[in-house]
N, C-alpha and C positions, 0 to 999 in steps of 0.2 A: 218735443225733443228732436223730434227729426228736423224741424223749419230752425230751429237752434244749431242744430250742428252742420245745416247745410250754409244757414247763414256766418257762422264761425268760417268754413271754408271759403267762403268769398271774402271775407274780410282780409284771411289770411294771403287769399292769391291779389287783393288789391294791395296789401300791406307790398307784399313780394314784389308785385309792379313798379310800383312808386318808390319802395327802400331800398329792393334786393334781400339782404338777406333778411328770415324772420328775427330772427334773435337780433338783429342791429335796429330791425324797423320796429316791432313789441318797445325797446329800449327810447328809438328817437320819439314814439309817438308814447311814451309816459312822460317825457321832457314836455311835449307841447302841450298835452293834455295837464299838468301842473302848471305851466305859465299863465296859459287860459283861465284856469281856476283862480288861481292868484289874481289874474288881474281882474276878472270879476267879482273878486272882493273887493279888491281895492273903490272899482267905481262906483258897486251899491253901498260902500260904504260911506263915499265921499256924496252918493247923492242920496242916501240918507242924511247924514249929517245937513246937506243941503235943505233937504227939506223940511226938517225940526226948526231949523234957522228960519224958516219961512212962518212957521207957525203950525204948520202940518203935520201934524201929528202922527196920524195913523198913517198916513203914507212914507214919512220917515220911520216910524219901527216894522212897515213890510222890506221898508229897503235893506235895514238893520238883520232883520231877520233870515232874510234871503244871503244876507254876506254871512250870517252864523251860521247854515245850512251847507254853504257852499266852501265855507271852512273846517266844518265837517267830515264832509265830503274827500276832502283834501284830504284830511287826516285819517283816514279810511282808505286813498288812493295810494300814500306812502307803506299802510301798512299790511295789505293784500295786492293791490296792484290786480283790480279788478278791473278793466276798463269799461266793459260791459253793463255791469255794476253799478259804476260810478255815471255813467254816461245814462242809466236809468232815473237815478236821482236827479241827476241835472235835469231831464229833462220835466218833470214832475214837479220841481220846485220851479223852472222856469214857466212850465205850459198854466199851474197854478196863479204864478205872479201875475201873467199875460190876461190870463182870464178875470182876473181882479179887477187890473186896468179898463177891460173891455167893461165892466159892469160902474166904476169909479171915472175914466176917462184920464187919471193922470193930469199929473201937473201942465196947467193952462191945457188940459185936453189933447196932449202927447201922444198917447196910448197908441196912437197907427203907427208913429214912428215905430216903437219898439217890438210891434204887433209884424210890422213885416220880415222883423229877425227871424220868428219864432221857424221859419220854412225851413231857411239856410241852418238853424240849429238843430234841427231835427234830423238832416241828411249828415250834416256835419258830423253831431254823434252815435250816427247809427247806423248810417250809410244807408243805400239806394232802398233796398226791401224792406227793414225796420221803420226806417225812416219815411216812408208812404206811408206806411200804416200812423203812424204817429204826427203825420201832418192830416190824417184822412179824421181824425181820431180829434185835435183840434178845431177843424172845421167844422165837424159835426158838431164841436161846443159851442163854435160863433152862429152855424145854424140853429141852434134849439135857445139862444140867446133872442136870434132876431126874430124869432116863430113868438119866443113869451113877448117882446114889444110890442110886436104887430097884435099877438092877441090881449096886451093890456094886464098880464101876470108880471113884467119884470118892467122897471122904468132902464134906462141907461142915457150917457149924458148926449150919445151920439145919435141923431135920426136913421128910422129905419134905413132908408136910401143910402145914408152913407157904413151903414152897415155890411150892406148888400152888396156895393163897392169894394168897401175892402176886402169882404169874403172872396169878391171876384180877384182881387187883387195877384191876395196869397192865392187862390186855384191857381192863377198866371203866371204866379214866380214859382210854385212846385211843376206844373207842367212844361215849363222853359228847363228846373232841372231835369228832369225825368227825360226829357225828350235832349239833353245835352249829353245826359249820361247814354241813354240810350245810342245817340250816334257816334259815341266813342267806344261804348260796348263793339256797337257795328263795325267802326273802324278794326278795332282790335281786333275781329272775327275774321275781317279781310284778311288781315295780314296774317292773321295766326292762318288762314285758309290757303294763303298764296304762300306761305312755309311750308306747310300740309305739298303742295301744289310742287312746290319747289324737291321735297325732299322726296315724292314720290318720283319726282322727273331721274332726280340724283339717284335713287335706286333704282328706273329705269334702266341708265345709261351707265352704271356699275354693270347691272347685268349683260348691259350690249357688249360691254369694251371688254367683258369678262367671257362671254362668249365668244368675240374678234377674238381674244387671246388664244382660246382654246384651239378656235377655227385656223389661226396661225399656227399653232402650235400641229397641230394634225398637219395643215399643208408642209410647212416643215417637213415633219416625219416622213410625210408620201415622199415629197422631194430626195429628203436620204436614199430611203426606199429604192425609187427608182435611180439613183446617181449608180447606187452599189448597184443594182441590179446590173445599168449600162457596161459599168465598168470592171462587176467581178464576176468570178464564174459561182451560182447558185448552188454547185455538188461542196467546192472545198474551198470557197471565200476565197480564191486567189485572185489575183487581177485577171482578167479575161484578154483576149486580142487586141481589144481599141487599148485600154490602159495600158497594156506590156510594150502595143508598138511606139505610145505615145512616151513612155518614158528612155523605151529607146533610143529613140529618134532626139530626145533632150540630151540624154548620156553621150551619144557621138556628138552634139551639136558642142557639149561642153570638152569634150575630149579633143576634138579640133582645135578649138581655143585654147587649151592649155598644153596641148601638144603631150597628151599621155594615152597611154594605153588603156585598152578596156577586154571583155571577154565576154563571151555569148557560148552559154551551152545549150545543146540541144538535148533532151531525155526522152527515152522512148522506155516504156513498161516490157518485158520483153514475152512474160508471162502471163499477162493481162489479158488476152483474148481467149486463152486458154480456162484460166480461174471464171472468166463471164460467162463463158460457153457452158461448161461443164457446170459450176454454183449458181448462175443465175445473177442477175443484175444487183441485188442488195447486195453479194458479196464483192461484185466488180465496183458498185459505187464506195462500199468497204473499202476496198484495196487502194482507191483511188485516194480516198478523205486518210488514211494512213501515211499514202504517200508522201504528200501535201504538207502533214505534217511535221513528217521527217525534216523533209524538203527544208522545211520555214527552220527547226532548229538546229539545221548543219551551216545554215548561213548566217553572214552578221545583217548588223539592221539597214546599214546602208544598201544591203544587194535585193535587189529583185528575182521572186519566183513567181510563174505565170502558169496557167496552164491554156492550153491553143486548142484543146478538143481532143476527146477519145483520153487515150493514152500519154498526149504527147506533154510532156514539159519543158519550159524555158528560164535559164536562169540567165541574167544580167550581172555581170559588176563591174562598175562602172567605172574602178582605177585600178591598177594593177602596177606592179612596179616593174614586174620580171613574168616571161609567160611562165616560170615555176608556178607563180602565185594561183594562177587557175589549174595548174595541173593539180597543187594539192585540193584547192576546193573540189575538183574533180574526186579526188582520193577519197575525200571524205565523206562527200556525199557516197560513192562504192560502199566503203566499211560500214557504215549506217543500212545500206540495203544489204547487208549480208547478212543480218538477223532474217531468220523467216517470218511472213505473217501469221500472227494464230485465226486461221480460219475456223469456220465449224467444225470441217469435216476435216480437219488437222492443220499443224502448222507446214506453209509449203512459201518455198521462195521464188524469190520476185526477184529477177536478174534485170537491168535496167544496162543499156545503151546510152553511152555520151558522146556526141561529137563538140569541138571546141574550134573556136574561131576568135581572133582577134582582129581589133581596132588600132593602127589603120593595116597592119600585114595582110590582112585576110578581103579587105573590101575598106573604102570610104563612106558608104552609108549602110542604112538595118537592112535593106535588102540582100546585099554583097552578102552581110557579115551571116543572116540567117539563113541563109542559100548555102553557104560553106558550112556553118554549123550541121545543115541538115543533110549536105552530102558527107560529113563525116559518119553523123551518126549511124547513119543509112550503112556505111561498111564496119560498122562494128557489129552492128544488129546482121548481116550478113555472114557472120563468123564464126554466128551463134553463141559465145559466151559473152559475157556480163565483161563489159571495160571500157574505155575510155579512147579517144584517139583525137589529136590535134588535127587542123586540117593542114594539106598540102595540095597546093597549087599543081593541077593536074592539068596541061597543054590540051587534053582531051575533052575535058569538062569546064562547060561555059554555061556559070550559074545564071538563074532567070534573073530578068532585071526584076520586075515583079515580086511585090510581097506577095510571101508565104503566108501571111497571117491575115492576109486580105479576100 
């Protein structure tokens, strides 16, 4: 059972080879296998008939007989659709006929002719493993055929020699297939193996380009990483000095060109060193990350907040119509810090210093303009309360050329 249904499985993967699909190839090869049949009726029938005409008796009704058998057959194949089956019988009623001839010799002494079918019909219906055994199987009959000659038990019309011959024959035509099959087996083995070969490369190189991705994907991220690093400050995400000056430095550039106004505040905490001192750095990093965030929702999205270190903040905006416009930003930002912080150790307020400096009143480039911002702030924070002061051009005071944030 087992050499049955392993044999069933090759049949079916050669079926699959050659047809594709099963169900299409089962179907093409009942068509062939009924033609075949058919027409081997047809021709034991005609050379039957052939050889009664001759006078031949008994070798016209095996012809006869073999066409009733294999019409039979037929009719058996129509109504089971047993391939297997029917390709048992064929071979039984042929290997039988074959074996007649080899003892009889056939008309005018024929018999080799039709004796050399016997290989090809055996692979034919049975394929590669069946069909060894059942070419191994007829041979053994022409052997024990020329064995009774030689020892004088069985007469036949053919000399030993040429017995012997044809045995060799058929071994030559069954070992040419076996050995044709065999190196298409082989072929097939290759190629199924350079697929193997191919698909393993393919999931290699899935995995490389999938690791590249990843390994991309992280360099990326580091890259962010460190971009925001360079450019913001690490306590409260704001843009840090290189970003604040560099956007600066864009905002006058475009302010120049379109000939409008802009505004630069300067913010200093005013109670900030005091809440550090006294609570301790998580509560001044607190105060700071609060601020920050003030900061971001009293302004619109177009303006910029920085912070420069410590305490200090810097807001940008970058058009203005009227210096009203920055004063009330200024305002705003005040009423926003006039809620207290809730600290731990109670809520306590944070009075913040503004000085204000405009583009181009105040200075032509970030230097002028944050050297004025920062000499305003500087006298409000002087005055001790919480507010705001524009700057004024002082004949006394002669701001650094040098950036402040540098």
């Amino acid at each position: 059972m087992r050499i049955e249904r392993r044999l069933e499985r090759s049949i079916h993967r050669a079926l699959y080879r050659y047809f594709g699909d099963l169900s299409q190839a089962d179907e093409r090869l009942l068509v062939l296998t009924r033609l075949a049949t058919g027409l081997g009726i047809v021709l034991f029938l005609s050379f039957g008939a052939f050889y009664l005409s001759q006078g031949l008796v008994l070798l016209g009704l095996l012809k006869l007989s073999v066409a009733l058998v294999l019409a039979l057959n037929l009719r058996l194949l129509r109504g089971k659709e047993d391939l297997l089956a029917v390709s048992n019988r064929t071979l039984l009623v042929l290997l039988a006929f074959f074996l007649f001839l080899l003892l009889n010799g056939g008309y005018q002494d024929t018999a080799p002719v039709w004796l050399a079918g016997v290989i090809l019909a055996c692979f034919a219906l049975q394929g590669m493993a069946r069909g060894i055994v059942w070419t191994l199987a007829f041979l053994a009959a022409q052997v024990a055929v020329a064995l009774a000659q030689w020892g004088g038990w069985m007469h036949s019309p053919f000399p030993l020699p040429t017995l012997l011959y044809l045995i060799g024959a058929q071994f030559s035509l069954a070992f040419l297939v076996v050995l044709y099959e065999g190196l298409r087996s082989h072929g097939d083995w290759l190629h199924k193996r350079q697929s193997w070969e191919l698909t393993r490369l393919n999931r290699r190189l899935s995995r490389t380009l999938h690791a590249q991705k990843q390994t991309e994907a992280e360099l990326l991220d580091t890259q962010e990483k460190l971009r925001h690093q360079a450019h913001f400050d690490h306590l409260t995400h704001l843009p840090n000095r290189v970003l604040l000056y560099d956007r600066l430095h864009q905002a006058v550039k475009q302010a120049r060109r379109g000939k409008h106004q802009l505004a630069v505040l300067y913010i200093d905490l005013n109670e900030f060193k005091r809440i550090n001192d006294s609570l301790g750095h998580q509560a001044g990093d607190w105060v700071l990350r609060e601020a920050a965030r003030r900061l971001r929702r009293t302004l619109r999205d177009s303006d910029t907040v920085g912070r420069t270190g410590g305490d200090e903040f810097i807001v940008l905006i970058p058009r203005i119509a009227h210096i009203d416009d920055a004063l009330i930003v200024a305002d705003k930002i005040l009423d926003e810090f006039q809620r207290p912080f809730p600290l731990p150790s109670g809520d306590r307020p944070v009075g913040i210093s503004i000085g204000i400096s405009l583009f181009p009143d105040h200075g032509h480039d970030e230097d002028l303009l944050l050297a004025a911002a920062d000499k305003a702030m500087y006298a409000v924070k002087r005055s001790g309360n919480s507010g705001r002061l524009l700057y004024t051009p002082d004949p006394r005071f002669t701001p650094q050329t040098s950036s402040t944030l540098q």
